[in-house]
N, C-alpha and C positions, 0 to 999 in steps of 0.2 A: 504494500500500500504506500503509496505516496504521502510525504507530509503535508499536511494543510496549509496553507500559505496564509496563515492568519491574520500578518501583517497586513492585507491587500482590506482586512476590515479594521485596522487603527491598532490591534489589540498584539501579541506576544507569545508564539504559541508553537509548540515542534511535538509531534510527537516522538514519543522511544523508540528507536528502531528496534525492540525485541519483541515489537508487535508486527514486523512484517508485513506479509501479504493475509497473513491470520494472527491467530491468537494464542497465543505458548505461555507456559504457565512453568516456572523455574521452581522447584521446592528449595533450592538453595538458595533464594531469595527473592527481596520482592520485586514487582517490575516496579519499572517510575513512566509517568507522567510528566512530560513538562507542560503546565498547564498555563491558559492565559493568565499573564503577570497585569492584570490589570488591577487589581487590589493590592494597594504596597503595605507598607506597614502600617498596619493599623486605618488608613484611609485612602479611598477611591477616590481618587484627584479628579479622574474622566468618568466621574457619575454617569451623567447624560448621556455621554456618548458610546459607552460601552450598552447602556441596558437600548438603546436606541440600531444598533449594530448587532446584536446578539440574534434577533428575531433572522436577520438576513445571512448569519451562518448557518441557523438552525434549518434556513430552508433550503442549502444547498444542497447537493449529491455528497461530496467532502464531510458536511456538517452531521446528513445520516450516517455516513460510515463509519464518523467518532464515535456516536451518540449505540449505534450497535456493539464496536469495541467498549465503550463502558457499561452495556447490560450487559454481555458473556463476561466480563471480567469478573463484574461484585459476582455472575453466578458463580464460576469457575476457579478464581482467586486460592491460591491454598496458604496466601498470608493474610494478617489482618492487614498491615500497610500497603500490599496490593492493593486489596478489596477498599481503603479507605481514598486512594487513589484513584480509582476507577469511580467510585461516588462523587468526587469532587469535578473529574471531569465530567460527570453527567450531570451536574447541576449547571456547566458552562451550555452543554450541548442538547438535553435532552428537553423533551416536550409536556406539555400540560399532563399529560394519561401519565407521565413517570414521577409525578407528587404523590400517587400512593405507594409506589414500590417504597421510595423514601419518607413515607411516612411509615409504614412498617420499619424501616432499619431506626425509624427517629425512635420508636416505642420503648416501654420502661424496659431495662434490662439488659438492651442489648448493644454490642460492642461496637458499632458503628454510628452510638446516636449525635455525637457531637459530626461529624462526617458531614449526615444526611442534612442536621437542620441548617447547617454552611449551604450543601447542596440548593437546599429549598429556598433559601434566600436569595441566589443565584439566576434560578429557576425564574423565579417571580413571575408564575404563571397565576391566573384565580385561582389554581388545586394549588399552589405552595403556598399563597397567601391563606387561604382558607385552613389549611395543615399548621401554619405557622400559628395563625387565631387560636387556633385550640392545641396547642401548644402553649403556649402564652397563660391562657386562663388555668391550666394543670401547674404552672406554678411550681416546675418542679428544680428544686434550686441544684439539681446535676447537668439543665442543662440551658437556666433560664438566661442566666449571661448569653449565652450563644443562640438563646432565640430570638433576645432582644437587638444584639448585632444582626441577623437573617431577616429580622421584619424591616428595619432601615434597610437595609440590604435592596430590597425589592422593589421602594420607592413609593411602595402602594400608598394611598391617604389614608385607609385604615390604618395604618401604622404608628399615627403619625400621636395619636389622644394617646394611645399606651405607652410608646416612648416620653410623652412629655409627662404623664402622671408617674411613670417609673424613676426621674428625675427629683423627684420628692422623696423616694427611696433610699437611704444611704447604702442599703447593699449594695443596690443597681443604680446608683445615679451613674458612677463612671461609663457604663455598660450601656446607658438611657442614651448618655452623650455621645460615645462610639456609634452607637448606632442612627444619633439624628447628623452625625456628620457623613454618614453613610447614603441617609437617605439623598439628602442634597437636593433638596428645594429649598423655594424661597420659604417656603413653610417654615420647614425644620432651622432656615435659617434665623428666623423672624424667632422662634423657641428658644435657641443655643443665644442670642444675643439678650432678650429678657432673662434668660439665665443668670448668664454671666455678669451682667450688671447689679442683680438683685443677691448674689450668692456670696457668704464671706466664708465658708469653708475653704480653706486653701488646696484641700485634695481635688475637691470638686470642682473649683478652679481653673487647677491645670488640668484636667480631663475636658471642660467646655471650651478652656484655651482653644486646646489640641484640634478640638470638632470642630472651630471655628475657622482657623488657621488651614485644615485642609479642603477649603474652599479656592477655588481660583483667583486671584486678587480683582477680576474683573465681574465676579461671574455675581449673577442674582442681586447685584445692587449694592455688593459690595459686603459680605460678611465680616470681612474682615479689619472692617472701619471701627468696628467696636473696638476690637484689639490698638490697633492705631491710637485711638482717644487712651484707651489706660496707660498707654508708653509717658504719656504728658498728664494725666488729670484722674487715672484712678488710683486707686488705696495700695499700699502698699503691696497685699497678697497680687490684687489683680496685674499692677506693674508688671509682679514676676512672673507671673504668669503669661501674662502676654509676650515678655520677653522670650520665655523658652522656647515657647511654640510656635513666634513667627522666627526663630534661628533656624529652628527645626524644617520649616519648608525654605528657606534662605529666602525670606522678604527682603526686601531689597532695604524695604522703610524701619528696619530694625536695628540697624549699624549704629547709628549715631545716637541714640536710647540706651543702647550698652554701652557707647564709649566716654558718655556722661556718667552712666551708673559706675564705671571703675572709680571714680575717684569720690563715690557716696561713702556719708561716713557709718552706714548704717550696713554693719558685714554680710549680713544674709543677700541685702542686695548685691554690694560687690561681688559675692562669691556667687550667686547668681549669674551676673553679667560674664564673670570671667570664663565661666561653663560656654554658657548660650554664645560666647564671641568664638570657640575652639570649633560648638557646634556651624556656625555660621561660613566658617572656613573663609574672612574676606579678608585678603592680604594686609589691610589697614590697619589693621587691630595688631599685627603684628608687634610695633616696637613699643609700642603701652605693656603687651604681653611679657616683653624680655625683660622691659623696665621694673616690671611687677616680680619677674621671676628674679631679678638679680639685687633688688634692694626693696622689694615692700617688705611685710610682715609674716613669721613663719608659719604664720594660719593661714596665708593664700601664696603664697613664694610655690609650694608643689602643686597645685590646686594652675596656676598661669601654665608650669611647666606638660603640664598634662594636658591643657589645652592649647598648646603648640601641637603638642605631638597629634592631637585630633585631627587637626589641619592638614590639611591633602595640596601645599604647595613652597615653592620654593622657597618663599621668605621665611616660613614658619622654619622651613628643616636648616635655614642658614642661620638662623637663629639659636636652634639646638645645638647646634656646632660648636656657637661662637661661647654658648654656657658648658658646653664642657670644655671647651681651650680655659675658659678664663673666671668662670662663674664661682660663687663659692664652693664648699665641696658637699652641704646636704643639694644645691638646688644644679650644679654639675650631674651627681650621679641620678637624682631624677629623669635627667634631661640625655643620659645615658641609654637610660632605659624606654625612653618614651619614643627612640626613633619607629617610623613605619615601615619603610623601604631600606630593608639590609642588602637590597641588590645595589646601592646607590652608592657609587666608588670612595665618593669622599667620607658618606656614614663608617662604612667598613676605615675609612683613613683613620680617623678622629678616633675609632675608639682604639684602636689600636694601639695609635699614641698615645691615649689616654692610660692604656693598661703599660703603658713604658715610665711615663712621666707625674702622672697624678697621683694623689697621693693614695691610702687603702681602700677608703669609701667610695671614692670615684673609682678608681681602679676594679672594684669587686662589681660594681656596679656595670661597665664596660664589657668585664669577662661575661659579664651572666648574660647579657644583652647579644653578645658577639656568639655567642656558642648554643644559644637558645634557638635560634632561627626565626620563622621558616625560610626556607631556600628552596626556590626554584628547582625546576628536576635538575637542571646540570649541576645543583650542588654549590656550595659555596668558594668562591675563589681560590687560586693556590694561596694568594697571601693571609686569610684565615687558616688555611688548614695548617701555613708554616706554623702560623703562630701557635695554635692548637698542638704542634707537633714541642714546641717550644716549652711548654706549659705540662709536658706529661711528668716531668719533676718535679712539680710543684707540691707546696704541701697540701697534704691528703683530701682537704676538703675541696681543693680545684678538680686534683689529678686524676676524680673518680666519674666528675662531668665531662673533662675532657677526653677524656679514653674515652667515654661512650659517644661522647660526638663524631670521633673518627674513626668508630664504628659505626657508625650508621653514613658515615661521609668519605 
């Protein structure tokens, strides 16, 4: 069978070649699915557009032949993680008549029900919203979190009175939130900002934050204009909040909110912002960050260095460099240890050096970094594995990580 060209409908999507021209079934493990990447973590960015696109896979020739590979699977399946694989792609692929199959696997007891009601969300047929409703009202707290994600899920307006009453819920409020950022209307948007405004729980908070934030910055009028206003004019928790979770989608309008907040005298906030600018990954933040790492306070000095190392770009990693060449020696060997890329010639240089010239703390910190990995398949450079080779005399408590590195290397 041919792979489905998923991309050609917006979406992300291959299947496993050990599904073939048929359907084989491994006892020695389970098969995979690569299933559409359209749900990221925790939020669907392309609400709209995926459930809008989903109808016109399902009606292709391509789209039935998945939708059959995932009934013979859950039949045939001799793992669970098969069988919970083969569910999930039939909630992308399959049709209204297959909300009972998966309302059976949703049922009390049995091993696929967190699977099925993902499926049914998916689905978002009348039979999955209707499965979902009674679902819902059974209230059964093994699987209520994840029905009340599956009802956002679907988009339906039925959805939409259960998620906002479950927001009153402290079990379920997080789960109320996830799930009306799931739904993604103006609806749920209009809910998620009365929320946020009206809520002083700070868990609760960053959960409506988050729901708010993975709206499109253009999209329904703007959700995340509420967010916006708390950077300058709400209460302390909501600030921080706000702050996290527009780093989290890298808002653009979040940069200069954190780079005020570094020099707040109030530490939760600092050390908030110092987090949410690593997550943000924007080059700018960079020399506030080294400045914090090489002379603020020992309560956020590793807390900076950790979010360099978060940072996915060149300023950030010349930065870690320049605090192990010169930096003290607790916020040196931090900065030892926080590199990302040990493929990157001058990383492997500096610690190197570091373990010649620095002193024990940075040095011990260097070796654990240098010899930890991970390495690419070809393995780590000859000038690690000298050094490594250098290092088998050492005392006992190096000599026994290194022998095992250069076995394995």
């Amino acid at each position: 069978m041919k792979s489905f060209a998923l991309k050609s409908f917006g979406l992300v999507a291959v299947l496993a070649a050990a599904f073939g021209a048929g359907v084989a079934f491994d006892s020695g493990g389970p098969q995979r699915f690569e299933l559409p990447a359209i749900v990221g973590d925790g939020f669907a960015t392309d609400r709209a557009d995926w459930r809008e696109r989903l109808p016109e896979l399902r009606a292709t020739a391509e789209g039935d032949e998945l939708r059959q590979i995932a009934l013979d699977s859950i039949a045939l399946a001799v793992s669970t993680s098969s069988r919970d694989q083969a569910i999930e792609l039939l909630g992308w692929v399959g049709l209204d008549q297959d909300a009972l199959l998966l309302r059976d696997l949703a049922g009390e007891g049995g091993q696929h029900r967190v699977s099925a009601v993902r499926a049914l969300g998916r689905l978002g047929s009348p039979a999955a919203v209707e499965t979902l409703l009674e679902l819902h009202d059974l209230n059964d707290p093994a699987i209520h979190y994840e029905v009340l994600h599956a009802l956002g899920n679907t988009g339906d307006p039925q959805a939409l009175p259960l998620l906002e009453d479950a927001l009153e819920v402290d079990a379920y409020a997080a789960s109320a939130a996830w799930g009306l950022g799931l739904h993604g209307t103006s609806e749920s948007a209009r809910v998620l900002n009365q929320a946020f405004r009206d809520q002083r729980n700070r868990d609760q908070l960053y959960s409506l934050a988050s729901a708010l934030a993975s709206f499109p910055p253009e999209d329904l009028g703007g959700p995340r204009a509420t967010l916006h206003e708390a950077l300058s004019r709400g209460s302390q928790s909501q600030r921080q909040a706000a702050m996290s979770a527009l780093a989290q989608v890298k808002d653009p309008m979040v940069y200069e909110a954190l780079a005020q907040a570094l020099d707040s005298n109030n530490a939760s906030i600092q050390t908030d912002a110092i987090s949410a600018l690593g997550t943000l990954n924007d080059p700018r933040a960079v020399p506030a960050l080294e400045r914090i790492a090489r002379y603020g306070s020992a309560r956020i000095r590793s807390q900076a260095v950790w979010s360099l190392g978060a940072m996915d770009n060149e300023e950030a990693r010349d930065a870690l460099i320049s605090i192990v060449e010169t930096g003290p020696a607790d916020t040196a060997s931090s900065a030892a240890g926080a590199f990302r890329d040990l493929e990157d010639e001058g990383v492997t240089e500096v610690l190197g050096w570091a373990i010649d010239s620095r002193g024990t703390m940075v040095r011990d910190a260097a070796r654990s970094r240098l010899f930890q990995g991970p390495w690419s398949d070809g393995g780590p450079p000859e000038a690690v594995l000298a050094l490594a080779r250098e290092f088998l005399g050492a005392p006992s408590g190096w000599s026994g990580q290194v022998y095992i590195f250069l076995l394995e290397h």
